[in-house]
LUMVEX-556466 format. One line per 4 residues: number of its first residue (from 1); for each residue y, z, x of C-alpha. Coordinates in steps of 0.001 Angstrom, whole numbers, plus 500000, padded with zeros to 6 digits. Each point is the difference from the previous one (the first is absolute). Layout:
NUM	Y Z X ~ ...
This chain:
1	033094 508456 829646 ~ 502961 498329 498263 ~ 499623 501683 496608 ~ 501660 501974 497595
5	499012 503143 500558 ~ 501686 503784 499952 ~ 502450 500926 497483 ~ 502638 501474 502615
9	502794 502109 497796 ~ 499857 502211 496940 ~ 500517 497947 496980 ~ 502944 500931 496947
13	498171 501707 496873 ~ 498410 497690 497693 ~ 502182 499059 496675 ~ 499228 502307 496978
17	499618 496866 497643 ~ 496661 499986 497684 ~ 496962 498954 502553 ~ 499259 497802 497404
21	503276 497673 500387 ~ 500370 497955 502718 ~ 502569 499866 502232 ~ 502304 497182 498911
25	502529 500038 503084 ~ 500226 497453 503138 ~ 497287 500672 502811 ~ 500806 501176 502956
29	500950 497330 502971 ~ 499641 499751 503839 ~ 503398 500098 500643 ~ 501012 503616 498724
33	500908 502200 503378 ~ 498198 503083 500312 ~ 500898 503181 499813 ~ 501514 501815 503032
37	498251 502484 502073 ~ 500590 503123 499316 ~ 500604 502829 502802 ~ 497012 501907 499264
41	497312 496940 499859 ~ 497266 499480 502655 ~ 500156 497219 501949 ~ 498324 496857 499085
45	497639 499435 503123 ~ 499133 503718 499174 ~ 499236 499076 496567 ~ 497963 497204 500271
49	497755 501518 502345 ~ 499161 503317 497746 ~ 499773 497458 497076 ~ 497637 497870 501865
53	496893 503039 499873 ~ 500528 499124 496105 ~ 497138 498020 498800 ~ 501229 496947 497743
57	498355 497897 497508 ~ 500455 496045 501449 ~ 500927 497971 497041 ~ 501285 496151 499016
61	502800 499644 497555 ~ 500548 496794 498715 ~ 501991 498743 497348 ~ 501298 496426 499351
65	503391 499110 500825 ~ 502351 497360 497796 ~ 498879 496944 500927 ~ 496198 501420 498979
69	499047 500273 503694 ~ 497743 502845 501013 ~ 502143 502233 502260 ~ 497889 503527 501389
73	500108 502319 502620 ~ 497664 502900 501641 ~ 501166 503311 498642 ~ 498796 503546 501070
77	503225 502228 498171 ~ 497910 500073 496541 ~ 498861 502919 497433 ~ 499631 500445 496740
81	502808 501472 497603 ~ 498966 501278 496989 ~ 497028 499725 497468 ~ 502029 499538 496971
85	500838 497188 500121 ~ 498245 498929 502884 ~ 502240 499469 502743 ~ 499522 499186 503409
89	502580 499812 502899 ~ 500866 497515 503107 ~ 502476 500603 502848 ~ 501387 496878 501270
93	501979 499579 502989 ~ 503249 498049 499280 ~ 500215 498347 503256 ~ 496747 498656 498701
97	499947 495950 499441 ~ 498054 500816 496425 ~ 502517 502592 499162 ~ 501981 498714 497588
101	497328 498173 498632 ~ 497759 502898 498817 ~ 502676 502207 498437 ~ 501514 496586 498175
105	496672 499483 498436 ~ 498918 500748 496807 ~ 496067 500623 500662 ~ 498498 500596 503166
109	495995 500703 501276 ~ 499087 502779 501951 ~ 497004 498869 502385 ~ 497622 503120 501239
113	498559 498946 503316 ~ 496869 500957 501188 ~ 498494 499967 503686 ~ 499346 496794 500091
117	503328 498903 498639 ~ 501470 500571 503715 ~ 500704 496346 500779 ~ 501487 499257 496634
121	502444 503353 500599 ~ 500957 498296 503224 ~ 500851 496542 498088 ~ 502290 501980 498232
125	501500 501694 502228 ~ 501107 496721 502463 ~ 501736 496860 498963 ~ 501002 499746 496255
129	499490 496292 500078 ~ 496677 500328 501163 ~ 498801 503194 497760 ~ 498493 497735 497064
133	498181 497249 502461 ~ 496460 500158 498953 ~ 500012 503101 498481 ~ 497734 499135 496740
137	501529 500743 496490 ~ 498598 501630 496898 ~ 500238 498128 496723 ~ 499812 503922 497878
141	501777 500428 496798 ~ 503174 501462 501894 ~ 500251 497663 502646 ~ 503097 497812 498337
145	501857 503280 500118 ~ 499369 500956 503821 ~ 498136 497964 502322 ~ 496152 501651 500285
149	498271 499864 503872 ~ 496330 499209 499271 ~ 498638 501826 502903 ~ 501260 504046 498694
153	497500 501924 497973 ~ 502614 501880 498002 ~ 503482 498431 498718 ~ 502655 501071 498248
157	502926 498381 497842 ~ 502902 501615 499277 ~ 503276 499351 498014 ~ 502773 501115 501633
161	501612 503209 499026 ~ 502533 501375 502073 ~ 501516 498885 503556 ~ 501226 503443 501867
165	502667 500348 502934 ~ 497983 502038 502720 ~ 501845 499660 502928 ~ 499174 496958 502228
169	497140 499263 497555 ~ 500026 499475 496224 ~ 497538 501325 497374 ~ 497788 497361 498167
173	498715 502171 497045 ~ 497268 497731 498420 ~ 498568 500592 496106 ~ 496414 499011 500237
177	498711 498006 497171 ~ 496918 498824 501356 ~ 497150 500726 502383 ~ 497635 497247 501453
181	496840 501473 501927 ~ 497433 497870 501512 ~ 497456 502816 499957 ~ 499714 501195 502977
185	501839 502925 501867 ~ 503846 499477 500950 ~ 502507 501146 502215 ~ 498664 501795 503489
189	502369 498193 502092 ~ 502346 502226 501519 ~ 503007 499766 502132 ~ 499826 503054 502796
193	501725 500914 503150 ~ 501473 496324 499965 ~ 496493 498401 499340 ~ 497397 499256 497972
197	497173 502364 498935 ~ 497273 500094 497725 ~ 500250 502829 497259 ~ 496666 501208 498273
201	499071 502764 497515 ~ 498789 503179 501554 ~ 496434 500631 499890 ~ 499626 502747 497472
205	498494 503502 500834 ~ 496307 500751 498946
């Protein structure tokens, strides 16, 4: 699966600047070189295979680009940040095509897929010319802001916050400012030992 995915180095400490003020500097780009291995790090075949027995949430970010185009891509490196204010967080490869897209933009939506969001994961994970073909559009109140895939039951919009250097991925902190539900349950779609699977609530005790 060609997605953004696992956050694969310790990231700096966050800036001590009010949570309330937004970070005012230039994002982060695809063409800063990453950090060098240090003597003491496990290797990276090692690491992505423990990190692949972590269960992942499989999301679409999508933002719009300059030109107003939609731009997106399947991402399974997200989290949420803090409460207050409500933060959220994205890892994005920078060898990524959408890279420099998403941390340039100034609002983004967060798309929580469910099971049968597989195929649309997929779209977004393959050929960024074909990601938007047919894929049906929402007309909701914060769709001028960050394009809005019809077919997710829970989305997301964010402004963006605060791009962080994290190795050979950067940090998309997101503020949310709005939630659009369609009413039914989200999320459930999980990215696991390098595939899909199906997460459901545990059936409680009696």
């Amino acid at each position: 699966m060609n997605a953004t995915s696992l956050l694969t180095a310790s990231t700096r400490p966050h800036s001590t600047r009010p949570a309330s003020t937004p970070r005012t500097g230039s994002p982060a780009t695809g063409t800063a070189a990453p950090a060098p291995t240090a003597p003491g790090d496990i290797a990276a075949d090692e690491f992505r295979s423990a990190m692949a027995s972590l269960a992942a949430p499989v999301t679409v970010v999508t933002c719009y680009d300059a030109t107003g185009t939609p731009r997106g891509l399947t991402a399974s490196a997200v989290s949420s940040l803090s409460l207050d204010p409500p933060l959220l967080l994205v890892c994005l490869d920078r060898n990524s095509r959408t890279h420099d897209v998403l941390v340039s933009a100034d609002a983004f939506a967060l798309h929580l897929l469910g099971p049968e969001n597989e195929a649309l994961a997929k779209r977004f994970a393959g050929p960024t010319d074909q990601r938007f073909t047919n894929v049906p559009l929402a007309a909701g109140p914060t769709s001028h802001r960050a394009p809005q895939l019809a077919d997710c039951a829970l989305r997301l919009t964010c402004a963006r916050y605060d791009v962080i250097e994290g190795g050979d991925h950067s940090i998309l902190v997101g503020r949310v400012t709005a939630s659009d539900c369609l009413g039914r349950p989200a999320g459930g779609l999980i990215w696991h030992h390098r595939g899909f699977a199906h997460a459901r609530p545990a059936e409680s005790s009696a």
